[in-house]
Structures are given as C-alpha cells and as structure tokens.
C-alpha positions in Angstrom: 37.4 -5.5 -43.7 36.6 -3.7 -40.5 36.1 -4.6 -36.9 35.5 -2.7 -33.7 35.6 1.4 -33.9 38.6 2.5 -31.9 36.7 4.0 -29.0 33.9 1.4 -28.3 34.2 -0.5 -24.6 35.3 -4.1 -26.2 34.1 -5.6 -22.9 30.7 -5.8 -21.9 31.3 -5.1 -18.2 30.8 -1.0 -18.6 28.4 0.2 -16.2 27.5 -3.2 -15.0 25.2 -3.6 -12.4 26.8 -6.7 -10.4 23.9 -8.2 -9.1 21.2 -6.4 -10.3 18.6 -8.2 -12.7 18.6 -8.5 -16.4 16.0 -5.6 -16.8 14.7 -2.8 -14.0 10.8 -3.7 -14.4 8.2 -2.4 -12.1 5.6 -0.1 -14.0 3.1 -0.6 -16.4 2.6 2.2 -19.2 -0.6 4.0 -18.1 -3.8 1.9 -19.2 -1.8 -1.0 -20.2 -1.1 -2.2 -16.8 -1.3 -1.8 -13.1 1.5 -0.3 -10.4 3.0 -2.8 -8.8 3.9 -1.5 -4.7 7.5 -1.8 -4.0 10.1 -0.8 -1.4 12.3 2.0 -2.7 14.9 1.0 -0.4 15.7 -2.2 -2.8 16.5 -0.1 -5.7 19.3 2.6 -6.4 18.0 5.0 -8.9 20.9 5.3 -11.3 20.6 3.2 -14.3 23.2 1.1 -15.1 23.7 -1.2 -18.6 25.7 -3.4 -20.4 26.8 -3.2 -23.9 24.6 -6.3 -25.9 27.3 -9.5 -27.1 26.8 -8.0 -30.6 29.0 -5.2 -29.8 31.6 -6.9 -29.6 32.3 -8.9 -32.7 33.1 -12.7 -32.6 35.3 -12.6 -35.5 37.6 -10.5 -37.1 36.4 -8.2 -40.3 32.9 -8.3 -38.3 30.9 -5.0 -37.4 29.7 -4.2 -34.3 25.8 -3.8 -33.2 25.0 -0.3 -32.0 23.0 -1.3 -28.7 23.1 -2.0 -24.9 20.8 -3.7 -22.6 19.7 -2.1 -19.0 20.7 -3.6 -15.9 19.5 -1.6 -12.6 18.1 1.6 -11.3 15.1 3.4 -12.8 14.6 4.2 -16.4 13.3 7.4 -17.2 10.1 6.1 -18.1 10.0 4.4 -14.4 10.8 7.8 -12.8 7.4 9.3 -15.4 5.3 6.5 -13.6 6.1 6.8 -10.1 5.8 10.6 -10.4 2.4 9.6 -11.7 1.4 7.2 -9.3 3.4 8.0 -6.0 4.3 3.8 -6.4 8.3 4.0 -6.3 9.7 0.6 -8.3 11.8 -1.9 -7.8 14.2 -3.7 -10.0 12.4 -7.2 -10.8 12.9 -9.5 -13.0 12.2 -8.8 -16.4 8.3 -9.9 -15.9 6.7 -5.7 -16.9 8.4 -3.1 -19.2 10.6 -0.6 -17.6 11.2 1.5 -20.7 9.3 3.8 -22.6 6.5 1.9 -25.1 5.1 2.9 -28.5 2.5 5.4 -26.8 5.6 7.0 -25.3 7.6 7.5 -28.3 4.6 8.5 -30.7 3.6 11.3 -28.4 7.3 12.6 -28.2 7.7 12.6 -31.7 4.2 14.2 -32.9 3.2 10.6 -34.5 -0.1 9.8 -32.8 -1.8 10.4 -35.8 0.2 9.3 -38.3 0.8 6.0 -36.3 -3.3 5.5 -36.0 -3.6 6.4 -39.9 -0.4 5.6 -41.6 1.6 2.8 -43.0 -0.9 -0.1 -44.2 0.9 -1.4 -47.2 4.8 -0.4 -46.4 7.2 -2.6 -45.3 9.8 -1.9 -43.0 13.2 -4.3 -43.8 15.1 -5.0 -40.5 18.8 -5.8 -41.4 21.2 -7.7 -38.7 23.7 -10.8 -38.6 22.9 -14.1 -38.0 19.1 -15.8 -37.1 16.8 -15.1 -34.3 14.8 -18.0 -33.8 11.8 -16.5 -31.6 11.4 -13.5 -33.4 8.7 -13.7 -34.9 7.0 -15.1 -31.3 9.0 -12.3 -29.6 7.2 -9.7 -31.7 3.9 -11.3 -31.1 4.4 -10.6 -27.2 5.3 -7.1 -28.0 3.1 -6.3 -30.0 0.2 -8.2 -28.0 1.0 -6.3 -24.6 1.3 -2.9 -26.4 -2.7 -3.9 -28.3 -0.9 -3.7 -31.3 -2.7 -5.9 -34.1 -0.9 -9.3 -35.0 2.3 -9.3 -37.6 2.3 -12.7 -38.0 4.1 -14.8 -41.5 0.4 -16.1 -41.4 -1.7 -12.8 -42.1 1.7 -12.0 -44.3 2.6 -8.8 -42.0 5.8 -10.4 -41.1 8.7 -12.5 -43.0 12.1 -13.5 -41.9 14.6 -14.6 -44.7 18.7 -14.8 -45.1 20.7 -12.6 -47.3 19.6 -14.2 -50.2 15.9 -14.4 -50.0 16.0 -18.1 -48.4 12.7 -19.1 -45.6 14.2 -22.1 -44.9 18.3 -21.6 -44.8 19.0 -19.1 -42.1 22.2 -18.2 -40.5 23.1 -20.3 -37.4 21.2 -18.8 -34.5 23.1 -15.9 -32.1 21.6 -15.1 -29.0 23.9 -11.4 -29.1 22.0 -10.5 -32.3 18.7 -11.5 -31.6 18.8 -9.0 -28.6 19.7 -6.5 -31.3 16.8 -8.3 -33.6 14.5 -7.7 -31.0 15.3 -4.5 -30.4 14.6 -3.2 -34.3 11.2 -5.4 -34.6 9.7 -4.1 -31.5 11.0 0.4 -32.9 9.4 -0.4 -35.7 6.5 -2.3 -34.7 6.5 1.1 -31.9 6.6 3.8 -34.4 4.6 2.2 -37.4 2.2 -0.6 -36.1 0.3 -1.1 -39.2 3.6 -1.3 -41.1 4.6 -5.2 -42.3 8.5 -5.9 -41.3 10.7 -7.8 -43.5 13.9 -9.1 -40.9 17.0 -10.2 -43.5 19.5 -12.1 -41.6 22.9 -12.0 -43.0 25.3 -14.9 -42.5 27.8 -13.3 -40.8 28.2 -9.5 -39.7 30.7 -8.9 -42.4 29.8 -5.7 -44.2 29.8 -8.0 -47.5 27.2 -10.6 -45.7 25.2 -7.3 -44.2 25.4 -5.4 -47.7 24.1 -8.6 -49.8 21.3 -8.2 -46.8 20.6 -4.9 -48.1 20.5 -5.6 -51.6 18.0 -8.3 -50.6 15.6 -6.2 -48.9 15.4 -3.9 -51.6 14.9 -6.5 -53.6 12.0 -8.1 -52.0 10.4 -4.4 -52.1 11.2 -2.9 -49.2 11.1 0.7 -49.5 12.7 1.3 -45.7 15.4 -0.6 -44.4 17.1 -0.4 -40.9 20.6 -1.0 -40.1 21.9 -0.6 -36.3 25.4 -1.6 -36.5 28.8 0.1 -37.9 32.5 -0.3 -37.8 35.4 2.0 -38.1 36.2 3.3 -41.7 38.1 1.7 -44.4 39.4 3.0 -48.0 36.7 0.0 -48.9 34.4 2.1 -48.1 33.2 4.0 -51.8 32.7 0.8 -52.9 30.3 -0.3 -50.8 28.5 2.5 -51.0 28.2 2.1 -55.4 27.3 -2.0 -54.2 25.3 -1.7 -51.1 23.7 2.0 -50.0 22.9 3.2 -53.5 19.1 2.3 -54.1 17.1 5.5 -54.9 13.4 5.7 -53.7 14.7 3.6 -51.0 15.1 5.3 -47.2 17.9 3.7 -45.5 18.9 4.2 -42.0 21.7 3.4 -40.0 22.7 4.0 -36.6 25.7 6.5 -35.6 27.1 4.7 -33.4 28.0 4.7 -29.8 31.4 5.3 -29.5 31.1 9.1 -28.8 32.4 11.6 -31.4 33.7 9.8 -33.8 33.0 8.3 -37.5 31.8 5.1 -38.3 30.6 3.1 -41.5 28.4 2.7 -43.0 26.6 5.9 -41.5 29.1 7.4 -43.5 27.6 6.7 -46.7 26.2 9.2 -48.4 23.1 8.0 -49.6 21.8 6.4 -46.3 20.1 8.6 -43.2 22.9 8.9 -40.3 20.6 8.2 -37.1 22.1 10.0 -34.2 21.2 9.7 -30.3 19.5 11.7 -27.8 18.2 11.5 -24.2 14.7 11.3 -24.1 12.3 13.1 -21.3 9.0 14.1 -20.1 9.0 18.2 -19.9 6.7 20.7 -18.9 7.2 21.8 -22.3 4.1 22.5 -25.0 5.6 19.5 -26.3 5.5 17.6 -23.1 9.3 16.5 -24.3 12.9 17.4 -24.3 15.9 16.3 -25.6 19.8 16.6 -25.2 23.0 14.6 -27.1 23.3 11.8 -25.7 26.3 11.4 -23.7 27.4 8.9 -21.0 31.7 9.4 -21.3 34.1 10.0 -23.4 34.1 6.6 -25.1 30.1 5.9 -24.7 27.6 8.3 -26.5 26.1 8.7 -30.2 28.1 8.9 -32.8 29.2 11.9 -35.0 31.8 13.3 -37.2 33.5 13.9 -40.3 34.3 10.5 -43.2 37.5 10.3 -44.3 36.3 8.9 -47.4 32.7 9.3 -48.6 31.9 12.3 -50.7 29.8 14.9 -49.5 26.3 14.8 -50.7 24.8 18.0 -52.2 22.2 18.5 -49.6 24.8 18.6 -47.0 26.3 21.9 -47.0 28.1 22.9 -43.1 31.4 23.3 -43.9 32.8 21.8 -41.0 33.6 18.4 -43.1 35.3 18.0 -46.4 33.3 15.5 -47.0 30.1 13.3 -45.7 29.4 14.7 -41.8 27.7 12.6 -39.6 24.6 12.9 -38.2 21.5 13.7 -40.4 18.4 13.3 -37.5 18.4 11.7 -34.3 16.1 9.9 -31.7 16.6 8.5 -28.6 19.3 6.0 -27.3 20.4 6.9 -24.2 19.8 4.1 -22.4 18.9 5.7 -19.1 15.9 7.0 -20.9 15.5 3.9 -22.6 13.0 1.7 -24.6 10.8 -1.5 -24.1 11.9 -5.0 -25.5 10.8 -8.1 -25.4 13.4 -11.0 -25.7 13.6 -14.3 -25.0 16.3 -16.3 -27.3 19.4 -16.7 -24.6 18.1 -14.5 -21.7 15.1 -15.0 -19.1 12.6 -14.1 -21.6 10.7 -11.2 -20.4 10.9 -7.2 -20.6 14.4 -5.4 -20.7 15.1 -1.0 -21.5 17.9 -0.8 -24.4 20.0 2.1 -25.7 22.0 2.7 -27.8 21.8 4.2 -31.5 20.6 1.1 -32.4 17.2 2.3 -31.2 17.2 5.0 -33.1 18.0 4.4 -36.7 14.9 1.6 -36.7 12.7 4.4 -35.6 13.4 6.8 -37.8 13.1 4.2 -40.6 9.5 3.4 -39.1 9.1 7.6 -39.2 9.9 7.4 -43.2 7.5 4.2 -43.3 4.8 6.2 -42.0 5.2 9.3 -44.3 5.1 7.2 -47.5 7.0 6.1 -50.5 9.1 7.9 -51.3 9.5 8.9 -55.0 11.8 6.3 -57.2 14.6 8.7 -58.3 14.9 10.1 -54.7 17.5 10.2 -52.4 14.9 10.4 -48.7 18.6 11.1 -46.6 17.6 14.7 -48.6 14.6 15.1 -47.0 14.9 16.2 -43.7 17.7 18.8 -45.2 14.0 20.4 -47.1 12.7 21.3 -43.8 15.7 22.1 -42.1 15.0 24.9 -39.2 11.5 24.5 -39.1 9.1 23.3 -36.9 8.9 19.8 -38.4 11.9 18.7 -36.9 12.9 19.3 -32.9 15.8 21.2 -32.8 18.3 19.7 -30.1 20.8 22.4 -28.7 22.3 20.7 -25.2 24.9 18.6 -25.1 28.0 16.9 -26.4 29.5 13.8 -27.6 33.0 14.5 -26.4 35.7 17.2 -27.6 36.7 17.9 -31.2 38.3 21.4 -32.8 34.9 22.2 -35.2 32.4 22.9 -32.0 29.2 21.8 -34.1 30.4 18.3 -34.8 30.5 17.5 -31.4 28.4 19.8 -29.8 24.8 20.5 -29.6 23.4 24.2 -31.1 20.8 25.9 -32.4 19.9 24.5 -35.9 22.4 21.8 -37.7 25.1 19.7 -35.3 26.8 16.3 -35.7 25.6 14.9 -32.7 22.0 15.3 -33.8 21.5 16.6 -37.1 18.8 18.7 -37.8 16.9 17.1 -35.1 14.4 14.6 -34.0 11.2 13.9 -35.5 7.9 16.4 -35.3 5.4 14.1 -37.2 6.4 13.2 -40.5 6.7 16.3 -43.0 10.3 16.4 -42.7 10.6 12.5 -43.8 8.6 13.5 -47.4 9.5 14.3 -50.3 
C-alpha cells in the first residue's frame, strides 16, 4: 500500500500562523450579512494555513487528504469585501465566513443558472475515511446561512453510510477527516444546492477501505462521486483501477494533489476526472474572474504530472506523457483565495477558509451533477476533452507548479497544461456528453 507522496509537508506547522485564530472571519458575503468595523492594525494581510490532520496519515498504507485549513490574514474574498465596503477585517474567531460562498463560486464559474435550475434528482456521493459525527448538522448550518433549502436524512436529501452500505455501523469518528468531510459537503452543497449528497465513510484511509467506498456509492446510485485524497504511486495501481475507478456512466473526481508537480494516485487512473488547483480572483475582466496555477512553494501547490503506471486514455492525446498525464480541469484551491466551511467536530465550531485540491475535485463533481447523467456506457473524464479550446471551459495560462523538463506539465499555457488541464468551468457544456 501507499502512504504520504514524497513531497507533501508531513507536519502540520507550514505556514502556521502562531497565534492567530482558527479561521480569519470578519465579512459577510453581500446580502447575506452585515460588515462588521474593525481595526486594521490587528490583522496582517497575508494569509497563512495549516495542512488539515488528514494530511498526514495515522497509519501506515493510509492516503493522505488533499486539504488545509486557514489560519490568519485576509482571504481573498475578505480583501473583495473591504474593497466593497471600505470596512477593513479583522481576524476573529471563526463566528462569520471569511472565504468565498456558493454565490461566489457560481458566478466565477458561469453556474448561476444552472445552480437555480439544475440538479433535483442527482446525487452527489462524497467519499472520505472514517465518520463525521456532525455532518449532517454541520451541513444544515451551511447550507442555512448560505439560504440554501434543507438536505436533511429526513426530507431524504442527505444519507451517510460506511463502505458497505451500513446507517448504523460507521467508522470510529476522526476529527482530521471530518474537517475534510466538511469541506466536500459544504462544495457540493455550493455548486449544486438542489443536488442530494450521499457521504460513504470508509473504515480506514487504505485505498482498499476508500475503493470498497467507491464501489458502494456507485452502488447505491450515485452517478458522481468525489474523492479529495491521494498517495504516491504503486505498481498496485492497474488493479485498482479494473476494482475501484472503472464504473462507466459514472463521473468520478479526484483531487491532484497538493504536493506540487508531481503524480499521485488515484488521480492517476484513467477513468476518473484529475481535479487540478488554481487561485481564484475578482478581475475587471468580462468575466469578473481570473485564475492562475496554484502555487505556494516548491513542495505546496496542485498537483500534476506524468503516471508511471496507468495507461493513457484515448481522449488524452499531448505527448508529453507515455502514459495517463495529470490534470484534466481545475478549480480553485489556493487557500489564500479560499472557500467557506462550516465545522464543528474537534475544532471551535464556527466558519474557517480551506484550500487545497480537496476543494476542487468536489466542485467539479457538483459541476457534472448539475449538467446531468451522463450516458451509461460513458466515460465523463472524456468530456471536457469534447470541448477542449472553447469557450466552455476557462483557459488558465499563468503559473507553475514547480520545475520539470516537459514545460506544459508544470507550467501554465495557452490551451492544454498539467497544472490545470483544459481549464476551469464556464457553465456546464463541457461536463456533457
């Protein structure tokens, strides 16, 4: 089995704010809220975060979650408000949202519509290690603040179960993973409100516990399931893809990682969507939004690369990579420019920002959710590869994830790159097919 990938921080003290509170909280989303006056002298505006207890695994032959938690400074979505409002924040303590909200993330990704219109009947399977035992009450807050309508196990919009289908046996709780729980409800709750979630819990983060998790979900009908964790490769990793990954008709996402350029499983499989990261930001654009790789150092930053073992699929075609290159899309995940969560199970409950590509493969699942089913002898990682170049997907061409010898795997440009893919989301045309 696999643990750790090589390059990612193994202690959780990276960019640690020392004293600053568990989330940088200040500013309501327009019309959701009010500003609340602070003194800009208590608050340094650079952003600092720590990587969630998830990534790094408790035991060994254990992946690693894809995510990280904000500490201090002001979020990108703070910096939007105050240029708003003239109100400069202060960190707090977790009691508002400090990162950017479903509103946010529909507008920057051409969903409005879709979002108001879209999704009634799907399910959205969320797929992490181990139990979160306020998740379904965590979700209600979210989803309550944002005026989302109720995904409840009582109106049958949401349902938790373990990896084999069980209400009642979960996994032992893990107050690591229900961070990274809490993260994929809320990103697809953002980007698909009228979507019903199905959270699997595996027993462990073993990819055999997380795979059976899979299986599961697809099982119980899920046509779009989310995965936001990853490990390094392993000659294992062919046969998890014929016993896990391959369910045509079925979208499956998983994060790239956040190592930095790079290759990690399972977004190495070839029949699941790679997720890669950006940084997310208001722009005087026509689209109001841009976009660059996101990269924080050389060992922190999405995820990209050539496998070493999975076969290239026959959509793929760059020729940078023998075989399966990572990334296919991208969203955001730099947590600088980060997103809302609500949490509670271990932490102060309240409002924290998280990055991390773990943000961004639930979205993207969401994205699929809300352009429909996909056909049954489909592969939807194809999809986006149909409307490659074109306006349905924003091209990202700034940026790196660190240094390699083929410039495109690493390295922003015009059309396909590993960092990003063919892009981030313009509604949902490129997510059809």
């Amino acid at each position: 089995m696999r643990s750790t990938p090589p390059n990612r921080p193994v202690r959780t003290g990276l960019r640690r704010a020392g004293a600053a509170a568990a989330a940088a909280a200040a500013l309501v989303f327009a019309g959701f809220g009010t500003a609340v006056q602070a003194d800009a002298a208590t608050v340094s505006s650079k952003v600092t975060w720590t990587a969630t207890p998830c990534a790094t695994p408790k035991h060994k032959g254990e992946l690693a979650c894809n995510s990280y938690r904000v500490t201090g400074g002001l979020t990108a979505f703070q910096k939007q408000q105050a240029a708003r409002t003239g109100v400069t924040p202060k960190a707090a303590d977790a009691a508002t949202p400090s990162g950017y909200g479903p509103t946010n993330l529909q507008s920057a990704y051409g969903l409005t519509s879709a979002a108001a219109s879209n999704g009634s009947g799907e399910t959205i399977a969320i797929v992490d290690a181990y139990n979160d035992p306020n998740a379904e009450s965590d979700l209600a807050t979210y989803r309550s603040y944002y005026g989302l309508s109720a995904c409840t196990t009582a109106n049958g919009c949401f349902k938790k179960v373990s990896q084999t289908g069980s209400t009642t046996s979960l996994p032992s709780s893990d107050a690591g993973w229900s961070e990274e729980i809490s993260l994929d409800l809320d990103m697809a709750s953002a980007v698909c409100p009228k979507c019903n979630i199905l959270l699997v819990e595996a027993t462990s983060a073993t990819m055999a516990n997380l795979g059976k998790a899979v299986n599961e979900a697809v099982t119980l009908g899920a046509k779009y399931v989310s995965n936001s964790y990853g490990g390094s490769e392993s000659s294992s990793d062919t046969s998890y893809d014929s016993s896990y990954f391959n369910h045509p008709g079925v979208a499956i996402t998983v994060s790239a990682g956040d190592s930095g350029y790079g290759a990690e499983y399972p977004a190495a499989s070839r029949y699941v969507t790679s997720v890669g990261g950006t940084a997310l930001k208001t722009s005087s654009t026509t689209r109001g939004w841009t976009e660059t790789v996101w990269k924080t150092s050389s060992t922190e930053g999405t995820g990209s690369g050539c496998s070493s073992y999975d076969t290239k699929p026959s959509w793929q075609t760059d020729t940078g990579c023998s075989k399966r290159t990572i990334s296919d899309v991208s969203a955001v995940a730099d947590p600088a420019t980060g997103v809302s969560v609500y949490d509670s199970y271990g932490v102060t409950a309240g409002w924290y920002t998280f990055g991390g590509t773990s943000a961004s493969a639930p979205i993207i699942a969401a994205v699929y959710a809300l352009a429909g089913t996909p056909s049954s002898s489909s592969y939807p990682a194809s999809f986006p590869y149909t409307k490659a170049g074109t306006s349905a997907l924003n091209d990202v061409t700034s940026g790196n994830n660190g240094s390699c010898s083929t410039t495109y795997l690493c390295t922003a440009q015009t059309g396909y790159d590993g960092p990003t893919g063919w892009g981030t989301p313009e509604g949902v045309s490129a997510f059809t097919g």
